[in-house]
Every structure is written in C-alpha cells, then in structure tokens.
Backbone as ProteinMPNN parsed JSONL, in Angstrom:
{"seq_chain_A": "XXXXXXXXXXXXXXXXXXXXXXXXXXXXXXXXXXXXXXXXXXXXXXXXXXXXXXXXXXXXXXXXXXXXXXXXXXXXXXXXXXXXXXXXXXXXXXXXXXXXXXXXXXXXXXXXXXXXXXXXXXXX", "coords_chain_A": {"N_chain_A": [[-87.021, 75.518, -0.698], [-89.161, 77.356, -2.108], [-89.128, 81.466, -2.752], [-92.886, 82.439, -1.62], [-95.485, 84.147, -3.616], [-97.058, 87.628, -2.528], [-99.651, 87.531, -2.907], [-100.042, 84.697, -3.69], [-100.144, 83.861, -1.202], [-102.312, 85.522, -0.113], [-104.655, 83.952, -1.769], [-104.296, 81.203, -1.267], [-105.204, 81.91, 1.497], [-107.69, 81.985, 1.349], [-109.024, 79.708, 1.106], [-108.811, 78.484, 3.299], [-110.676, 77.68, 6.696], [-112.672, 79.555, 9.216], [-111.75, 78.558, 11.454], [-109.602, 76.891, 10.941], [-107.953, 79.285, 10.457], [-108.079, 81.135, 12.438], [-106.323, 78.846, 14.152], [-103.945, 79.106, 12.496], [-103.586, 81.724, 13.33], [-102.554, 81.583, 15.603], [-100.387, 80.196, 15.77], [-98.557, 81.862, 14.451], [-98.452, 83.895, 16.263], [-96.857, 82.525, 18.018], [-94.689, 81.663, 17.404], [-93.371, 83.958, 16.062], [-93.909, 85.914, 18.048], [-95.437, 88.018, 18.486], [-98.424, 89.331, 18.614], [-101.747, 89.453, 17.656], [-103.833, 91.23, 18.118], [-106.327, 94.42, 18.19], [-104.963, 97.465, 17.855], [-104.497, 99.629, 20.482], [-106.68, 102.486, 21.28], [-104.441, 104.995, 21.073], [-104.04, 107.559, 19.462], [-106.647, 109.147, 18.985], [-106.666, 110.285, 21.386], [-104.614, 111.683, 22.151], [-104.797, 113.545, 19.954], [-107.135, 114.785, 20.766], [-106.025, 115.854, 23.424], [-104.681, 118.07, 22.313], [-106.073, 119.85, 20.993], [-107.31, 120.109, 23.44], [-105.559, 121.46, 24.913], [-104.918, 124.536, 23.708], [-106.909, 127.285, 22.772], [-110.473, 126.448, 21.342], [-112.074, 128.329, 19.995], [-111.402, 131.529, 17.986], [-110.863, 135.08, 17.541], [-109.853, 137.132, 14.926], [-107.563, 139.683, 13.93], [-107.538, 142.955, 12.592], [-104.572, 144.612, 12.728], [-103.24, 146.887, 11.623], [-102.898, 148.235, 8.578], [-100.807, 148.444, 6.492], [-98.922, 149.03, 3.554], [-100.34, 148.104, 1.457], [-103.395, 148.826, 0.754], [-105.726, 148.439, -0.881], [-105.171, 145.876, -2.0], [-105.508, 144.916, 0.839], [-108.267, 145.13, 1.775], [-109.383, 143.43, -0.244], [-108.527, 140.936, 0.311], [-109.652, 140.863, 3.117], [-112.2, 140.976, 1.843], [-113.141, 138.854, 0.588], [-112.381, 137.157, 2.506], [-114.487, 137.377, 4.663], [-116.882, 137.703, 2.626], [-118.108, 140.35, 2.532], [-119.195, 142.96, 1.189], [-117.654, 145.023, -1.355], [-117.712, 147.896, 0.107], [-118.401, 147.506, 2.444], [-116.053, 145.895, 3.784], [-113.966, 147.557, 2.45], [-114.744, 149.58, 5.149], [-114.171, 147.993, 7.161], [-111.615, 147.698, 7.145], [-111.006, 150.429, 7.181], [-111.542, 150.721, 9.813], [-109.784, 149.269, 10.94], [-107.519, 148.887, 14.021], [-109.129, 146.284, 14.213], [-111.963, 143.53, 14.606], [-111.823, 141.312, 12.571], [-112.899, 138.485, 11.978], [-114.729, 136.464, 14.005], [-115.152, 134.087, 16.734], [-113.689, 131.674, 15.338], [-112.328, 128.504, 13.863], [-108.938, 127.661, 15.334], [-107.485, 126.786, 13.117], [-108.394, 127.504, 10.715], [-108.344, 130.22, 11.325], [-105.644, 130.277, 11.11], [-105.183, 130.163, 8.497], [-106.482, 132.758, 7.336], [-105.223, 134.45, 8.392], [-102.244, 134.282, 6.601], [-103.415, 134.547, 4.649], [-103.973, 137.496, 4.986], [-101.525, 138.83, 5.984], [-100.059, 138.058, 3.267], [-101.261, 140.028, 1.951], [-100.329, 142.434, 2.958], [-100.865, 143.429, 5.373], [-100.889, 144.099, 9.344], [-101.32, 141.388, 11.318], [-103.529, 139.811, 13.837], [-104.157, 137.209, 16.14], [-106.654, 136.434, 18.481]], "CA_chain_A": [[-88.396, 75.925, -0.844], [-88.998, 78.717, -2.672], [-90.577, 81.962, -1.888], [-94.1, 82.627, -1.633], [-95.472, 86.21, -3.247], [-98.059, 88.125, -1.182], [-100.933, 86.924, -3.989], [-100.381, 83.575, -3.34], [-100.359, 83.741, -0.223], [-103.689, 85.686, 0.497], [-104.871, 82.813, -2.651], [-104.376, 80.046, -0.135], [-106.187, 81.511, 2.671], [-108.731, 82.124, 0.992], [-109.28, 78.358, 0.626], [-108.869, 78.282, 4.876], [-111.899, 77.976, 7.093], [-112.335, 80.347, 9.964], [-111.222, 77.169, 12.384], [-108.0, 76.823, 10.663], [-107.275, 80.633, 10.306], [-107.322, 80.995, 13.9], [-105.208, 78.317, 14.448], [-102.451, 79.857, 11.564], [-102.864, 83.279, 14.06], [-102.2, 81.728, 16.965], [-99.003, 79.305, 15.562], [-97.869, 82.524, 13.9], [-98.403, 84.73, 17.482], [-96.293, 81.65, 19.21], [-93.754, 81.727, 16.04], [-93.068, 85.403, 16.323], [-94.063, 86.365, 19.49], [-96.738, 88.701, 18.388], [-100.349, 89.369, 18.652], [-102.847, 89.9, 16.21], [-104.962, 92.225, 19.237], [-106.616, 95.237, 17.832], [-104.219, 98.821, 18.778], [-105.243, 100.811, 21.614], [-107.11, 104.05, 20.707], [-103.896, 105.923, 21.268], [-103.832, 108.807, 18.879], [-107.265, 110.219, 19.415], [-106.422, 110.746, 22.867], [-103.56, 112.795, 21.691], [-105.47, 114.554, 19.493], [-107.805, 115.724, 22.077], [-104.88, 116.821, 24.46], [-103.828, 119.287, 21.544], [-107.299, 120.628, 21.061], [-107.419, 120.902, 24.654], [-103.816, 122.812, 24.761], [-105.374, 125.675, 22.697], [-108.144, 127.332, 22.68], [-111.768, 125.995, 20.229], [-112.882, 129.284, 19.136], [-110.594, 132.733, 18.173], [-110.952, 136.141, 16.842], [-109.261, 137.508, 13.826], [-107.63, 141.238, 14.164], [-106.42, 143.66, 11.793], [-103.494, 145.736, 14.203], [-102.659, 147.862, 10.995], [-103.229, 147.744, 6.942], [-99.764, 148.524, 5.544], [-99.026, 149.724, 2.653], [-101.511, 147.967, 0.267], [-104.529, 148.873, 1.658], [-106.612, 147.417, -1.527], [-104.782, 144.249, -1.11], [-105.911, 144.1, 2.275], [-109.478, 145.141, 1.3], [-109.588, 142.783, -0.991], [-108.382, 140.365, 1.19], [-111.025, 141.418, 3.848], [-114.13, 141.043, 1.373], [-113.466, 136.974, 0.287], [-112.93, 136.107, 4.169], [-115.793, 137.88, 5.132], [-117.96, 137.875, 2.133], [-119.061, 141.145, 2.527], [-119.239, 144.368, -0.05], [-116.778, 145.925, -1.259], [-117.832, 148.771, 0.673], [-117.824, 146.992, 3.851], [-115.102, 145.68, 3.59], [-113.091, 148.689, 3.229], [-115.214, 150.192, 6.569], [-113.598, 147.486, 8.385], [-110.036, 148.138, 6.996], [-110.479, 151.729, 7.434], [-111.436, 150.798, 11.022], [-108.463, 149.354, 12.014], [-107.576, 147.802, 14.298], [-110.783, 145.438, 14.181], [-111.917, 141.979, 14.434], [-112.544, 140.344, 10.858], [-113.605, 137.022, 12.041], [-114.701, 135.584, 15.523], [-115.562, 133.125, 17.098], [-113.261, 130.941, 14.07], [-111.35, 127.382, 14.569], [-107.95, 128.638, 15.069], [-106.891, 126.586, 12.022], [-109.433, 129.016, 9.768], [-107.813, 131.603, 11.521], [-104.264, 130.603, 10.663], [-105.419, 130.326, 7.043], [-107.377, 133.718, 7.045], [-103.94, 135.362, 8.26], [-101.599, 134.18, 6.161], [-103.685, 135.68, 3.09], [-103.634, 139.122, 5.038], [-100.64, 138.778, 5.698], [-99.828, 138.359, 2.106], [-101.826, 141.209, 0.937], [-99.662, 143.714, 3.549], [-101.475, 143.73, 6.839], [-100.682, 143.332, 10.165], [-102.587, 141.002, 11.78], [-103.175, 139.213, 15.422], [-105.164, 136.248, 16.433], [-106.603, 136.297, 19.576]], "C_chain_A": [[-88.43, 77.33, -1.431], [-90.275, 79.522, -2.275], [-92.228, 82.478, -2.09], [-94.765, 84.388, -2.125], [-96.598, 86.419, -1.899], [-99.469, 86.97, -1.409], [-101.035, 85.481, -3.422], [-100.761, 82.546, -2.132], [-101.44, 84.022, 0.843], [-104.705, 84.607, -0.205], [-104.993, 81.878, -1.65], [-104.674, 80.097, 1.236], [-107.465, 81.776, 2.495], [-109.442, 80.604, 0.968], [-109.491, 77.967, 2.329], [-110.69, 78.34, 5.396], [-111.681, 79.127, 8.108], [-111.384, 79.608, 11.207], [-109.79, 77.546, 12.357], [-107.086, 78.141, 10.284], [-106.923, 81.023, 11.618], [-106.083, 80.553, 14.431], [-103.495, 78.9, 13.906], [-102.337, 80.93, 12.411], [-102.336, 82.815, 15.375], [-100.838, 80.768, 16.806], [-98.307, 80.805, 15.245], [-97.407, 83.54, 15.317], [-97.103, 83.898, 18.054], [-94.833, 82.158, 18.492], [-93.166, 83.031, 16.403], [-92.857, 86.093, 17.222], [-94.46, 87.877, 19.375], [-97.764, 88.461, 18.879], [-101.117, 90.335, 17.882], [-104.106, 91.1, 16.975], [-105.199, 93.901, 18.228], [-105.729, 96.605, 18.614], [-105.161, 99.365, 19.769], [-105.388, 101.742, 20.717], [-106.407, 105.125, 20.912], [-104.322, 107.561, 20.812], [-105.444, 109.633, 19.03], [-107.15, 110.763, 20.58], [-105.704, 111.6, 22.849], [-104.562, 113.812, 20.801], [-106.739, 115.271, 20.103], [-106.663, 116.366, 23.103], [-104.658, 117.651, 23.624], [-104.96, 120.164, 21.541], [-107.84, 121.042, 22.572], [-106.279, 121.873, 25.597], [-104.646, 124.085, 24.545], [-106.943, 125.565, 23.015], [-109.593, 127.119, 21.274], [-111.675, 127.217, 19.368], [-111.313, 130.926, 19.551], [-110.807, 133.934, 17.456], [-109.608, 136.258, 15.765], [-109.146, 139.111, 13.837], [-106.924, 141.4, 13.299], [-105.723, 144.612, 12.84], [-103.198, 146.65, 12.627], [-102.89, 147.17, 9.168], [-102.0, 147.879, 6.058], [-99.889, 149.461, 4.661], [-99.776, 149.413, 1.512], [-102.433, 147.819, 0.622], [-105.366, 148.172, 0.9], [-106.539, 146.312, -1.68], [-105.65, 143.891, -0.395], [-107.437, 144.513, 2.07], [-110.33, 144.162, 0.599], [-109.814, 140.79, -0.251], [-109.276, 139.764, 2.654], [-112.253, 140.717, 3.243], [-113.84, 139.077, 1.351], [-112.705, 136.574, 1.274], [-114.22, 136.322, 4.773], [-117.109, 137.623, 4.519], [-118.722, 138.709, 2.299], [-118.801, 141.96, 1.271], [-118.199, 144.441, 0.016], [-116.557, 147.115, 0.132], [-117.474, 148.258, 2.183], [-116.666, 146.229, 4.674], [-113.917, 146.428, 4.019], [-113.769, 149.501, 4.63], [-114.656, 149.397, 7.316], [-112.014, 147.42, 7.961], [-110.122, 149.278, 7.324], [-110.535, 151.544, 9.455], [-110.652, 149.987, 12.111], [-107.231, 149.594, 13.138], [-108.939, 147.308, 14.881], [-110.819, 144.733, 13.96], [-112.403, 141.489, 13.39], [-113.217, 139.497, 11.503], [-113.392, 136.902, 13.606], [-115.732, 134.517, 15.498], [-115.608, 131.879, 15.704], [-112.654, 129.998, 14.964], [-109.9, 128.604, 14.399], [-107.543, 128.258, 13.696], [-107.193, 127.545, 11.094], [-108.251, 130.024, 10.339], [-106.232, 131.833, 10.874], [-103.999, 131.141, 9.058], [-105.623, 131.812, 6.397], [-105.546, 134.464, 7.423], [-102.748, 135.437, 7.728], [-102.028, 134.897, 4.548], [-103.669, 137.23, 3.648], [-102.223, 139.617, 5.387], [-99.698, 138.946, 4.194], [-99.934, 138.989, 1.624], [-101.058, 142.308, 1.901], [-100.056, 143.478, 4.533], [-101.068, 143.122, 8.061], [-102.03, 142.7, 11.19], [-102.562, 140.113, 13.38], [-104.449, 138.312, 15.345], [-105.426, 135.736, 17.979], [-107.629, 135.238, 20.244]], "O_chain_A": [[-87.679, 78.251, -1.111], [-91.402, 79.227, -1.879], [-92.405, 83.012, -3.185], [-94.666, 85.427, -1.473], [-96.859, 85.789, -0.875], [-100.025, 86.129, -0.701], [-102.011, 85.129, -2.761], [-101.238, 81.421, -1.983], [-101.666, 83.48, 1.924], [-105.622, 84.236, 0.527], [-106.114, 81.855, -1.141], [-104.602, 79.179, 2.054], [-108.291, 81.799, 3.408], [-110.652, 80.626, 0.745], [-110.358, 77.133, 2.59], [-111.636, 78.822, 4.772], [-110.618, 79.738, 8.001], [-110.431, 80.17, 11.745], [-109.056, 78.141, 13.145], [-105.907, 78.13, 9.929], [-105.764, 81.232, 11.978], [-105.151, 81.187, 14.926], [-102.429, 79.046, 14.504], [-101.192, 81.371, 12.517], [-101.748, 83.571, 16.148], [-100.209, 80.613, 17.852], [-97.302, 80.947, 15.941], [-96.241, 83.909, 15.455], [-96.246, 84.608, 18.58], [-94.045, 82.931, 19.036], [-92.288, 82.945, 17.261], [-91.878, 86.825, 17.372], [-93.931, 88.78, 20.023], [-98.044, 87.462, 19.542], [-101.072, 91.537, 17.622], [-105.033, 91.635, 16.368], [-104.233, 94.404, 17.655], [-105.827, 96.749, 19.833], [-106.388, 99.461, 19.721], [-104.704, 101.968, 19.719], [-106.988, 106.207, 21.002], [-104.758, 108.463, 21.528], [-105.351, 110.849, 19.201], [-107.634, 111.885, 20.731], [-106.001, 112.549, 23.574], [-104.955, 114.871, 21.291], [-107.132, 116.369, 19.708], [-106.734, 117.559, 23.398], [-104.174, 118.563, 24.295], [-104.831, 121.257, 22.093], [-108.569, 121.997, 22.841], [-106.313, 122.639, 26.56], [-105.018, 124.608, 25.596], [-107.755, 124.682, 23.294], [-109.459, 127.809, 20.263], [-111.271, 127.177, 18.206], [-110.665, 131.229, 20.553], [-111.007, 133.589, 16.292], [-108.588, 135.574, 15.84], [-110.14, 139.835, 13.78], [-105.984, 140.689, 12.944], [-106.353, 145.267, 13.67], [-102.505, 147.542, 13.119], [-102.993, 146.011, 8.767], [-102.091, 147.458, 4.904], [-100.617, 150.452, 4.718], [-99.926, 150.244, 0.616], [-102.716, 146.669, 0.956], [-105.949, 147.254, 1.476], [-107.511, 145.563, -1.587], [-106.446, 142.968, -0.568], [-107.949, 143.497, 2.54], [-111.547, 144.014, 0.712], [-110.684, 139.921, -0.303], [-109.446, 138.611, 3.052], [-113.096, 140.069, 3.863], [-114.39, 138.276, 2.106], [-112.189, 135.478, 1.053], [-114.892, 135.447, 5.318], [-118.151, 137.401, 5.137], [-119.925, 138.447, 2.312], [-118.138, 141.457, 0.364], [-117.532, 144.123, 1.001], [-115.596, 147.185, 0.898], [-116.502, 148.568, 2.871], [-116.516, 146.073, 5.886], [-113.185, 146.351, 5.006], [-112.886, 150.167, 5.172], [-114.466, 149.887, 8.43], [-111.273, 146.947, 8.823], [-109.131, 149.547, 8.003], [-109.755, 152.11, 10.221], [-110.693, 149.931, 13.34], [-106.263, 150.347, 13.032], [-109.622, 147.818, 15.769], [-110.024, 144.393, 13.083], [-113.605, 141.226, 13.378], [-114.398, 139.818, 11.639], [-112.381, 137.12, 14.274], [-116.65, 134.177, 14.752], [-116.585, 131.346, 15.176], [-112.414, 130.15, 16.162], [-109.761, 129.676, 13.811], [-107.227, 129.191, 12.959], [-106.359, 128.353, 10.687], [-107.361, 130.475, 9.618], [-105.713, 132.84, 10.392], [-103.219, 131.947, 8.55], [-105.153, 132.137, 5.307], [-104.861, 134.915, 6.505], [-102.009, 136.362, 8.066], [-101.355, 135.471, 3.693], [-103.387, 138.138, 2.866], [-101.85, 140.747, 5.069], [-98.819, 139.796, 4.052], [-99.159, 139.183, 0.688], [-101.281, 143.411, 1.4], [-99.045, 142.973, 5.022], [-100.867, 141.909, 8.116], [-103.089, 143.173, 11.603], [-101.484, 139.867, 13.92], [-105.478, 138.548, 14.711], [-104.727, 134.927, 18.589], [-107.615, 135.048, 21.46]]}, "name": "protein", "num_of_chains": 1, "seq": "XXXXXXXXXXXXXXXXXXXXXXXXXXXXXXXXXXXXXXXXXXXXXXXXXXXXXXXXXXXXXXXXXXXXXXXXXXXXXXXXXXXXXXXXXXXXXXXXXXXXXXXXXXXXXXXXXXXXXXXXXXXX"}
C-alpha cells in the first residue's frame, strides 16, 4: 500500500460526515492510545506565577551619569519625552527617578539604552 501525503489525506475527510469522523477519532484514540481532549490551560497559570514572582509596577533610577553626560541626556529626553532642558535637570539631578510606576519589562528596555549611553542605573 502505498503512502498517503498529508493533502490527500485532509482531501478524503473532507468527503467524511461528522458521524464518521468521530468514529475515525475514536478507532484512531483505541489504535494509538491517545486522545483527541482539548490541553489543560497549563501555561497561563505559569505565566501568572512569574508575574506574581515580581513585582507589576517599578521605578527607573539614575545612581550616576558617567562620563557621557549628553548621551545620557539624550537618552533621558526619548524615554521621557520631555525638553531638552528637562531632561538635562533630571540628569543633573542625579540620582533620580526617570520613570515610575513602569512594567518592569519597559524598565529593562529603558535601562539598557542608559546603560548604553554611560549611566549608571537601578530599577527599583
């Protein structure tokens, strides 16, 4: 007997009723010693235990500006979206919270660019 592709094989149940599709899941369950049962809702459950590991909401600190302070200015204004000017007022007033009340993910994001531009930074 030769073998069957996928095509021809979804082809010819397409031609099935619902009756006799049943029946093919439940010869194939016996056959195998499967079941066609819908998964448990594992993984959101997990993914709530991680979000409940950690905390929702976190601040964003500059502890120090380095040595490229316009970097980190720069850096500063397109997380914040503020002025220039204000910008550097909250680099000069380091150590200070850029961003609160952020997901932490945001936050990881936001410190890896100040990071980049020189600065040290903390996420609390």
């Amino acid at each position: 007997m030769a073998k069957l592709t996928v095509e021809e094989i979804v082809a010819s149940l397409k031609e099935y009723t619902a009756l006799e599709l049943n029946d093919l899941k439940k010869a194939i369950e016996e056959t195998f010693g499967v079941t066609a049962a819908a998964p448990v809702a594992a993984a959101p459950v997990a993914e709530e235990e991680e979000v409940k590991k950690g905390p929702s909401e976190v601040s964003l600190w500059i502890k120090s500006v380095g040595m490229s302070k316009v970097q980190v200015i720069k850096a500063v204004q397109a997380i914040t979206g503020a002025g220039l000017m204000d910008a550097k007022k909250l680099v000069d007033a380091a150590p200070v919270a850029i961003k609160e009340h952020i997901s932490p993910t945001e936050a990881e994001e936001h410190k890896k660019a100040l990071v980049a531009a020189g600065a040290e930074v903390e996420i609390k």
